[in-house]
N, C-alpha and C positions, 0 to 999 in steps of 0.2 A: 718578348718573342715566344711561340709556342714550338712544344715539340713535339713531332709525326717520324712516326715509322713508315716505310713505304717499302713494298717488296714488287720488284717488278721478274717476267718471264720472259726470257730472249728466243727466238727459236733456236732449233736442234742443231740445225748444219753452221747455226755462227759457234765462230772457233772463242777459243777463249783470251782472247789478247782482244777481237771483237766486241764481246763483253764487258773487258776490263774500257774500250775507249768509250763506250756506252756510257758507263757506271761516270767516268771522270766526265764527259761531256755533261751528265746531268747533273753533277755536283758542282759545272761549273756555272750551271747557270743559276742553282740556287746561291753559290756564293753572289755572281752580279746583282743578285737579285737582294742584297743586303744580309743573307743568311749562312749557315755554315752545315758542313756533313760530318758529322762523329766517327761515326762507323761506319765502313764498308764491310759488309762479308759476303761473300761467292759462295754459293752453297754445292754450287755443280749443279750438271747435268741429272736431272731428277724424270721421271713416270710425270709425265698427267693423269689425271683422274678420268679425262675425256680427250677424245680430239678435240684441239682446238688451232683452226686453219692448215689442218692437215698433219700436222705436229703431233706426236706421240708422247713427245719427249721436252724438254727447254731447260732451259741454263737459270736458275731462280740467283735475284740479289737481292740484300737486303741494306736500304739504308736507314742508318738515323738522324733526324734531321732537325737543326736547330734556329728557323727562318720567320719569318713575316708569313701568312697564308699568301699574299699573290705571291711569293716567289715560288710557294710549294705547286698553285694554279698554272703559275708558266711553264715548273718544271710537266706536270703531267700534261698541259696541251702537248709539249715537243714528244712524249713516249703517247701521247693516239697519234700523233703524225708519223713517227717513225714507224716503219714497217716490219724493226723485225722486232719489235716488243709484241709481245702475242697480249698479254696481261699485267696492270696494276693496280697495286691497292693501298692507296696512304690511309694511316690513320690517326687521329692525334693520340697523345699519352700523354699522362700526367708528368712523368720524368721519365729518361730517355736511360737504359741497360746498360752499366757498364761490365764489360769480359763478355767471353761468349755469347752466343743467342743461345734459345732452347734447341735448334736445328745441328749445332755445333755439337753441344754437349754429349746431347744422343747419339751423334755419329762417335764420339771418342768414347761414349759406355759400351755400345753396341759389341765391339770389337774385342774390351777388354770381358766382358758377360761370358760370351762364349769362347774365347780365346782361338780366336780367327776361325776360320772356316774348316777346319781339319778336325777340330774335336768338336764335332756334333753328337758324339756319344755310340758307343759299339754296340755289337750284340748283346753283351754283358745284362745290359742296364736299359732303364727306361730312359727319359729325356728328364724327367724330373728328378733326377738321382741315381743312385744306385742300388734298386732295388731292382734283383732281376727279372726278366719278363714272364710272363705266364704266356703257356699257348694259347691258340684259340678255343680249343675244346675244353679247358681247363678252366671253372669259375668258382674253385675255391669254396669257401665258405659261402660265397653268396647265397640269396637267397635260402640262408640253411641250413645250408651244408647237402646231405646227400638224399636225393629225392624218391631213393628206393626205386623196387623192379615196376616197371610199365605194364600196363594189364596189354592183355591180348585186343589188336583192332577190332575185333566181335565184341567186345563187350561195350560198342560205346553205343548201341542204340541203332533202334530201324535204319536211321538215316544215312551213315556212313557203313555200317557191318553187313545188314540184313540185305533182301534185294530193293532193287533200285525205284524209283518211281519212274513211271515212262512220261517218256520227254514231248513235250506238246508243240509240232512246230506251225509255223506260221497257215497250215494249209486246213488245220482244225483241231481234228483227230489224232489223242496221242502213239503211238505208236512202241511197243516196245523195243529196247537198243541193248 
């Protein structure tokens, strides 16, 4: 038998008990179907990248699956037929994940990286550390260091200091302004 990962998308307004009879419905048919489901994981309610049939939003699952191809054929006619599968995608793999997905993981780093959402980092400091912040006007040694006194606007030439050249409008003749 071969093994395929398959991740399907539920729409937004199906609750999650919805979901979960989804998930069992289609694993039961790859079981009739001579084959077996490893893994189940729920990833939640996730952002689309795009609308997709007016959806914003959808419930992502992922299974692992360890069947004959028609079982896995039969499982994805019943998700185009069903209505509130927005999106699937099986694909085969050489051997099938065991412990988390990479989906999992990142959610359980995400959290401990920053250490919830409350210490996003104060005045003190930048985001990258604790190095305190510079103002805007303040660039430090850049380019430097200190760029010395600014000459006077006259001295930068006819163009901007001296007088102006007269402005040529559409009707010929320029005219001074």
């Amino acid at each position: 038998m071969s093994y395929y990962e398959t991740v399907f998308i539920t729409r937004q307004d199906a609750s999650s008990a919805q979901v979960e009879q989804l998930t069992e419905a289609f694993s039961g048919i790859v079981a009739a179907n001579g084959g077996s489901v490893t893994k189940k994981e729920l990833w939640g309610l996730r952002n689309l990248s795009f609308r997709i049939k007016k959806n914003r939003k959808g419930h992502y699952t992922l299974l692992n699956i360890d069947a004959p191809a028609p079982a896995v054929q039969e499982m994805e006619r019943n998700m185009r037929i069903n209505e509130d599968v927005l999106r699937y995608l099986t694909v085969r793999v050489e051997a099938l994940e065991e412990g988390p997905s990479a989906m999992l993981q990142s959610r359980g780093r995400e959290g401990e990286e920053r250490g919830g959402r409350g210490e996003r980092g104060g005045r003190g400091g930048d985001r990258f550390g604790d190095r305190p912040r510079r103002s805007f006007g303040d660039r430090g040694d850049r380019f430097g260091g200190d760029r010395g006194d600014r000459g006077d606007r006259g001295d930068r030439g006819d163009r901007f200091g001296g007088e102006r050249e007269p402005r040529v409008h559409a009707g010929g003749e320029g005219e001074q302004v």
